[in-house]
C-alpha positions as CSV (number, residue, x, y, z in Angstrom):
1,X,-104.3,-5.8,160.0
2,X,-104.5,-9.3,158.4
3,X,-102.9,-10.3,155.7
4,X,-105.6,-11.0,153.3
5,X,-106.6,-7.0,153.4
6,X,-106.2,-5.2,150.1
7,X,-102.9,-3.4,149.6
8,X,-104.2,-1.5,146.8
9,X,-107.3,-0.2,148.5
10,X,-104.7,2.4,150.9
11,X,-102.8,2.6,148.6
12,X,-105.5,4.3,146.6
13,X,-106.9,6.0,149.8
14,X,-103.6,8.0,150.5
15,X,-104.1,9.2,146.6
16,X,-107.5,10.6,148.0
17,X,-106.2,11.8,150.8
18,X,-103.0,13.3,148.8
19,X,-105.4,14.9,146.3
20,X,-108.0,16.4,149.1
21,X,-104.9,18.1,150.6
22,X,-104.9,20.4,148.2
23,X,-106.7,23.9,147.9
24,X,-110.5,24.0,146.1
25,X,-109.1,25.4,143.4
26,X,-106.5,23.1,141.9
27,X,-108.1,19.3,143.7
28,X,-109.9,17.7,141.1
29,X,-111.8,15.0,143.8
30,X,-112.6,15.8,147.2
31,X,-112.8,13.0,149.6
32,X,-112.4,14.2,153.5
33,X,-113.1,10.4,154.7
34,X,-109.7,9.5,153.2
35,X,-107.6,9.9,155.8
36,X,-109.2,7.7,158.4
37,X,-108.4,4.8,155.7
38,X,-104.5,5.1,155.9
39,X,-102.7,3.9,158.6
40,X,-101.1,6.1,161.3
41,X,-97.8,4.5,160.4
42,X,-97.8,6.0,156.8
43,X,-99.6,9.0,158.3
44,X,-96.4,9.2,160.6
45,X,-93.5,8.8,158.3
46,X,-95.4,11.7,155.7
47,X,-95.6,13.9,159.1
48,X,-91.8,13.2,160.4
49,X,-90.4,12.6,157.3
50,X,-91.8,14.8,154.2
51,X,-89.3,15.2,151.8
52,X,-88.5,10.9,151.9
53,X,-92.1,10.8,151.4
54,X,-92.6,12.9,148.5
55,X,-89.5,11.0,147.2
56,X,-91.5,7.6,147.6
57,X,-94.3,8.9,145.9
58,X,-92.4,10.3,143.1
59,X,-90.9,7.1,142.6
60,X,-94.2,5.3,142.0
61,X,-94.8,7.7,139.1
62,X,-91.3,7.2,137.3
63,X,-93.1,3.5,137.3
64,X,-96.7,4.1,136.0
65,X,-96.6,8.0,134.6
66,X,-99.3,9.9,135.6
67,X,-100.6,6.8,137.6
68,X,-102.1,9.2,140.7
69,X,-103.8,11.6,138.6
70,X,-105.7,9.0,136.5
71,X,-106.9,7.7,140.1
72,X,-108.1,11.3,141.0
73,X,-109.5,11.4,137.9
74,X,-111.4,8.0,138.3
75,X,-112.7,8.9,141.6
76,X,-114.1,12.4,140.0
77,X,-115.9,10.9,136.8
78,X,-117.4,7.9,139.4
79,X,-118.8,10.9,141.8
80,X,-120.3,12.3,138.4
81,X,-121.9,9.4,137.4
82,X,-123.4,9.2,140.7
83,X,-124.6,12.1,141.1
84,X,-126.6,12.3,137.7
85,X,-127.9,8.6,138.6
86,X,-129.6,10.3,141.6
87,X,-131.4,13.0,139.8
88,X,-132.2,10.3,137.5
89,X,-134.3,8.4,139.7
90,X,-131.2,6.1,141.2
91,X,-133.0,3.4,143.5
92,X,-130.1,1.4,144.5
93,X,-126.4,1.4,144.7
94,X,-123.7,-1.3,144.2
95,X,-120.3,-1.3,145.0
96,X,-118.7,-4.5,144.1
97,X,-115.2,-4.6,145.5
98,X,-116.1,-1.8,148.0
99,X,-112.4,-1.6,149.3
100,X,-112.4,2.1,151.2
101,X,-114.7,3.8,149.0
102,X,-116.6,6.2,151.0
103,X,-119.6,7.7,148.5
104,X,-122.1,6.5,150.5
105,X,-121.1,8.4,153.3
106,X,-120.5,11.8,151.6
107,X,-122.3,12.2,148.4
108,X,-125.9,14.0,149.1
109,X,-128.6,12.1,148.2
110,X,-127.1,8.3,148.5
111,X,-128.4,8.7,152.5
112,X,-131.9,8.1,151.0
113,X,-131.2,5.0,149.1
114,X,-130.4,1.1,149.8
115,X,-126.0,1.0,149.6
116,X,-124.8,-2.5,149.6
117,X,-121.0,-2.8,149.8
118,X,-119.3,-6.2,148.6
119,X,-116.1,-6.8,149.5
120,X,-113.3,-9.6,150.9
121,X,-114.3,-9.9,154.8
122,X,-110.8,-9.3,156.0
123,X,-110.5,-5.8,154.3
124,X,-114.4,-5.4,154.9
125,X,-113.8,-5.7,158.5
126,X,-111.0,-2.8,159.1
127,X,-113.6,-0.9,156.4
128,X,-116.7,-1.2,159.1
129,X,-114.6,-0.5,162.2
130,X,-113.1,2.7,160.6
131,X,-116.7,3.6,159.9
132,X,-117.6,3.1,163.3
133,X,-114.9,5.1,164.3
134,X,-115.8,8.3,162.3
135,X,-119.6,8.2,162.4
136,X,-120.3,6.0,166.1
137,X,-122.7,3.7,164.2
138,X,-122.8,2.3,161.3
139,X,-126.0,3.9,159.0
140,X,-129.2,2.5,158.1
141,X,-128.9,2.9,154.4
142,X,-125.3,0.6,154.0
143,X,-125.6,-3.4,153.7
144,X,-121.7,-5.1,153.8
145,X,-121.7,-8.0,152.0
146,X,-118.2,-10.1,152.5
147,X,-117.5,-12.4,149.8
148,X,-114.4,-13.1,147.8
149,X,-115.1,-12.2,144.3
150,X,-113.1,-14.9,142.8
151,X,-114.8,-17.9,145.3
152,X,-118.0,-16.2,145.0
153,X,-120.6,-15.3,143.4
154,X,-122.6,-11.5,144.1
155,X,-126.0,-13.1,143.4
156,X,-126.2,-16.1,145.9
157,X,-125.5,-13.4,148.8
158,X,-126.6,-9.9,146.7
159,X,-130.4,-11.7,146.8
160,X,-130.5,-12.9,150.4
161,X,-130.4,-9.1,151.5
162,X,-132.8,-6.6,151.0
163,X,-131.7,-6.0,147.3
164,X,-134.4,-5.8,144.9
165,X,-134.1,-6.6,142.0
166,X,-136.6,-4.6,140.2
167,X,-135.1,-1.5,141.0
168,X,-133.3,0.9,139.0
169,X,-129.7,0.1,140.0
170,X,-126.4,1.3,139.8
171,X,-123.0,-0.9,139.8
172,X,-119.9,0.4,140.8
173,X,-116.7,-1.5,140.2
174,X,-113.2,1.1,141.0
175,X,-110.0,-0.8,140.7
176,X,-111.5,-4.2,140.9
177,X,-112.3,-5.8,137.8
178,X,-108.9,-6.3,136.2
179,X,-108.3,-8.1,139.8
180,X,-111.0,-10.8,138.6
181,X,-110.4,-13.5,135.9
182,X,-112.1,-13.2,133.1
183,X,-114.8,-16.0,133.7
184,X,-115.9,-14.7,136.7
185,X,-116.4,-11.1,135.3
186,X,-118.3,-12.7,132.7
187,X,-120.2,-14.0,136.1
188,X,-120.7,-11.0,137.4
189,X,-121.9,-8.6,134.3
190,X,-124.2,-12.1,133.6
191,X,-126.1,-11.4,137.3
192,X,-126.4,-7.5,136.6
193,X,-128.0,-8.0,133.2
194,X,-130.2,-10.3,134.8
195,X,-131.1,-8.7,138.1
196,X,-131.7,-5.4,137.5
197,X,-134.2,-2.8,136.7
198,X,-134.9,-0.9,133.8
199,X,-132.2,1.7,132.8
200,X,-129.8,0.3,135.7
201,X,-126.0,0.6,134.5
202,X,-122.6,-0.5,135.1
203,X,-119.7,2.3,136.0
204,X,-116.1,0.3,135.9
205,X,-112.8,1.2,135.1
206,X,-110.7,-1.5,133.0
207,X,-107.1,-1.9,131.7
208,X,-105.9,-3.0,128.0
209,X,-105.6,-7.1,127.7
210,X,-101.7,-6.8,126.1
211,X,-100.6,-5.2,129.9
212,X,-102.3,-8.9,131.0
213,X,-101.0,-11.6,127.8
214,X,-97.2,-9.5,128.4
215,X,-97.6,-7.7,125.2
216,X,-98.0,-3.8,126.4
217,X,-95.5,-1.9,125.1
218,X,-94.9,0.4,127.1
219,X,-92.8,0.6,129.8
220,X,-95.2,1.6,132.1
221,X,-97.5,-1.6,131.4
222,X,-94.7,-3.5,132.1
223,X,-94.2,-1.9,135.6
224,X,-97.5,-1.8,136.7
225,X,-98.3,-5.6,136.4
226,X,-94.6,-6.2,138.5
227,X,-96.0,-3.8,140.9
228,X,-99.4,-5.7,141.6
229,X,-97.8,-8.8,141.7
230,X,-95.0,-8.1,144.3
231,X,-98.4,-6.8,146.4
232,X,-99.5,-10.2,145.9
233,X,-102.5,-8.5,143.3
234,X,-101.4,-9.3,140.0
235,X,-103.6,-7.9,137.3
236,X,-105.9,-10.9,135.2
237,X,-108.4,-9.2,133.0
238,X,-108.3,-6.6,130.0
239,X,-109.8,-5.7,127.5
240,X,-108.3,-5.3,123.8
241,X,-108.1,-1.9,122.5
242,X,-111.0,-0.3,120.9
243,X,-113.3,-3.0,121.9
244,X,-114.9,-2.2,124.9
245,X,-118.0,-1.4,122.7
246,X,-118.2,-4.9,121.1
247,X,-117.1,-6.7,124.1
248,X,-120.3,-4.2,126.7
249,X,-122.7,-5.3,123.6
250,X,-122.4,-8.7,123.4
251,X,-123.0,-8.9,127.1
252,X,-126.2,-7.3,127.3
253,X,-125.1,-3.3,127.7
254,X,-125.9,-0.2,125.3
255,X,-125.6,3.5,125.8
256,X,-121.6,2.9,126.2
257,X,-120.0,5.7,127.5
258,X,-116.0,5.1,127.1
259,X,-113.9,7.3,129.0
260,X,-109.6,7.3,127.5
261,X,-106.9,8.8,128.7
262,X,-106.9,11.8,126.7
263,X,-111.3,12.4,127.1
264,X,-110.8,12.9,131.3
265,X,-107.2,14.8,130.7
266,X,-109.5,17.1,128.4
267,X,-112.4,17.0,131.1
268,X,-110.7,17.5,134.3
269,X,-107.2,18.6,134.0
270,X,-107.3,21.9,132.5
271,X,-106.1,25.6,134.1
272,X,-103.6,25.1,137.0
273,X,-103.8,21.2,136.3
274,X,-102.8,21.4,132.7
275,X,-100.1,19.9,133.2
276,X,-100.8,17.2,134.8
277,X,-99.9,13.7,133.3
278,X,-101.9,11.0,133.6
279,X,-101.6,7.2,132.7
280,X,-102.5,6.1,129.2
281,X,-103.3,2.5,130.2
282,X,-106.1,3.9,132.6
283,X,-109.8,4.1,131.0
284,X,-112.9,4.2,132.6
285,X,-116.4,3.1,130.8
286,X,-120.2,3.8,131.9
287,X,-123.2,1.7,129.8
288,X,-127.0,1.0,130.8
289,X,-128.4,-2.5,130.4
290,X,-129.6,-3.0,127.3
């Protein structure tokens, strides 16, 4: 695999795949493409080696509390979000950062409309093989667009496909924003505003600005940047606390939608799952072009 491939996206996969393990009633997100996106190696040492494996992963949450369940949670409220866009008339979908995400292959309904998938060309590559390898072919309704999102931007290539512009649109962005500096996700939420039809929206996750400028408190904050950064992914955009509203506002956005820690704890962790922790510097956020 080369080197410029993202950690982070198998990392994230083996959460999925983790999570999708488990029986129907305790999983909170299903995803049964997950496991095609790990490598045999780590598929390996988890079959040989189970206990040293759950040790590993333990570890990881000792570092960023709750960090896996906040993931399984993301990957739930993004599936949500997609789904209602469909029965709302959805005409397009955009993933920006695509990694190994894997709605367009298993949600109902996104078979019927234009997919386009932009991501690094080094992790994009591995991303279309593996989808060779489970489905034969690649399908009609997916465009890959390889660009780095931080020597690139989404509209110089986004507008030389079959992307229309007029059409009520969706954007996607897991795990990828606080990866971009600041000027070019400016860039970015610029094009969307710009080149979208009416009632398209944004769907991102984000991160608070103090775990960025070093000023996080917690522990966990702390840990998290280290970890990025020793993957050679260090975190580079935030956004203060309680200003996601003011900051989706004076870009263009309305109908803001903010998701904390405690709102998806209170909307998907409940029964058996109580007690599941999850990570406090996690939040996800849904608007619609204003």
């Amino acid at each position: 695999m080369n080197n410029d491939t993202s950690k982070t996206a198998e990392t994230i996969a083996v959460v999925r795949l983790i999570e999708s393990k488990k029986s129907e009633d305790v999983r909170v997100c299903y995803d049964p493409y997950a496991v095609h996106f790990v490598s045999q190696d780590v598929l390996d040492f988890a079959a040989k080696y189970p206990e040293k494996y759950r040790a590993f992963v333990a570890r990881n949450e000792i570092l960023v509390p709750g960090a896996s369940n906040s993931i399984v949670a993301r990957v739930k409220f993004f599936d949500d979000i997609a789904e209602s866009s469909i029965n709302d008339g959805l005409e397009q979908l955009v993933i920006v950062g695509a990694g190994y995400d894997t709605r367009a292959y298993r949600i109902e309904g996104l078979d019927k409309i234009n997919v386009f998938e932009i991501d690094h060309p080094d992790t994009q590559k591995i991303k279309i093989m593996k989808i060779r390898e489970i489905f034969k072919s690649l399908p009609n309704h997916v465009t890959y667009i390889p660009l780095g999102l931080e020597v690139d931007e989404i509209g110089q290539k986004l507008l030389k496909t079959d992307y229309d512009a007029s059409k009520k649109t969706l954007f996607v962005m897991e795990g990828i924003l606080m990866y971009i500096s600041p000027e070019n996700v400016n860039k970015i939420l610029s094009f969307i505003v710009n080149n979208s039809g009416n009632g398209s929206s944004i769907l991102f996750d984000y991160i608070p600005s103090s775990i960025i400028d070093g000023t996080c408190e917690l522990e966990a904050g702390q840990n998290w940047q280290k970890g990025v950064t020793e993957a050679g992914e260090p975190f580079k955009f935030g956004i203060g606390e309680g200003l996601i509203e003011s900051f989706l506002t004076k870009r263009g956005f309305k109908m803001i939608k903010n998701m904390t820690s405690e709102d998806y704890k209170k909307t998907y962790f409940h029964g058996k799952n109580e007690n599941r922790e999850v990570n406090k510097l996690s939040l996800f956020a849904y608007a619609v072009i204003g």
